[in-house]
C-alpha positions, 0 to 999 in steps of 0.5 A: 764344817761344810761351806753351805754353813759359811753362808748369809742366810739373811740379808737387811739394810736399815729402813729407817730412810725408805727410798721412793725410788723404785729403781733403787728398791727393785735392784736391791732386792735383785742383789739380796735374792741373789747373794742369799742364792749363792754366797761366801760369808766367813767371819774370821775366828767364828766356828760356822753359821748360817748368818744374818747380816744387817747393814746400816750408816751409824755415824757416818761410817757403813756397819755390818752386823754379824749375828747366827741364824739363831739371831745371836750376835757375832760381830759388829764391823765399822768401815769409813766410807771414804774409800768407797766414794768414787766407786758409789759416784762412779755408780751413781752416775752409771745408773743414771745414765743407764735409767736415761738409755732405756727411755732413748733406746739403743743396744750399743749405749746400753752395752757400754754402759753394762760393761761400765758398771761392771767395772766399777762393781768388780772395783768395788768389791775388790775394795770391799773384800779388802776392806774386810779382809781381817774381819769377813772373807767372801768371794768376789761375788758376794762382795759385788752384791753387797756393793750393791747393797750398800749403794741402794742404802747410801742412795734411800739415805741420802740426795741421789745429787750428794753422791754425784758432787 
């Protein structure tokens, strides 16, 4: 089995809460051209894929849906997103005031808000990884893409104020 089969060759969020927000829809679709570019995805006793992945709210919870790239299912994985609310506020309030110092330039506000976010990314996608660690293996990465994924799907889902309060 080589690494290339342990890989996303697809990557969807659900659409039924399309977002208006074209900073969101524009980052989203940045975080899925790049993990579908170079990822790590290793669903734990499955042989090897490619795989699809689709990422959906059901319930309140986030689920991720597993299947080959024939589309044949392979798992279905449910994870609370309680231990993820900081991070996605933390982010949350970092993309906001990142959208406001573009409109207010200044290289130095920029640059500490990019190191910021890349602080709160490589939390979460520790989280994430650890999160998965006995269902899905991927490497830091992909865990920080799929952060991103997950955020612009909470952020199309809900009130941008649900998640900063």
């Amino acid at each position: 089995m080589t690494s290339a089969e342990y890989r996303l060759c697809d990557v969807s969020l659900d659409r039924s809460f399309d977002s208006r927000d074209a900073r969101i829809e524009r980052e989203q679709e940045l975080a899925v051209i790049d993990l579908l570019e170079c990822n790590t995805f290793i669903p734990v006793g499955h042989d090897g894929g490619p795989y699809r992945l689709r990422i959906e709210v059901v319930d309140g919870r986030l689920a991720l849906h597993v299947a080959d790239d024939q589309g044949e299912h392979v798992a279905s994985h449910y994870l609370s997103l309680t231990p993820f609310r900081r991070s996605l506020k933390d982010y949350a309030r970092i993309c906001e005031s990142y959208y406001d110092a573009i409109r207010h330039p200044g290289p130095e506000r920029l640059e500490a808000i990019d190191m910021g976010r890349r602080g709160v990314h490589n939390e979460a996608a520790e989280l994430l990884k650890a999160r998965l660690s006995t269902k899905v293996t991927i490497d830091n990465n992909t865990a920080r893409r799929l952060f991103t994924l997950i955020y612009a799907l909470l952020v199309r889902n809900t009130d941008h104020r649900v998640l900063l309060s």
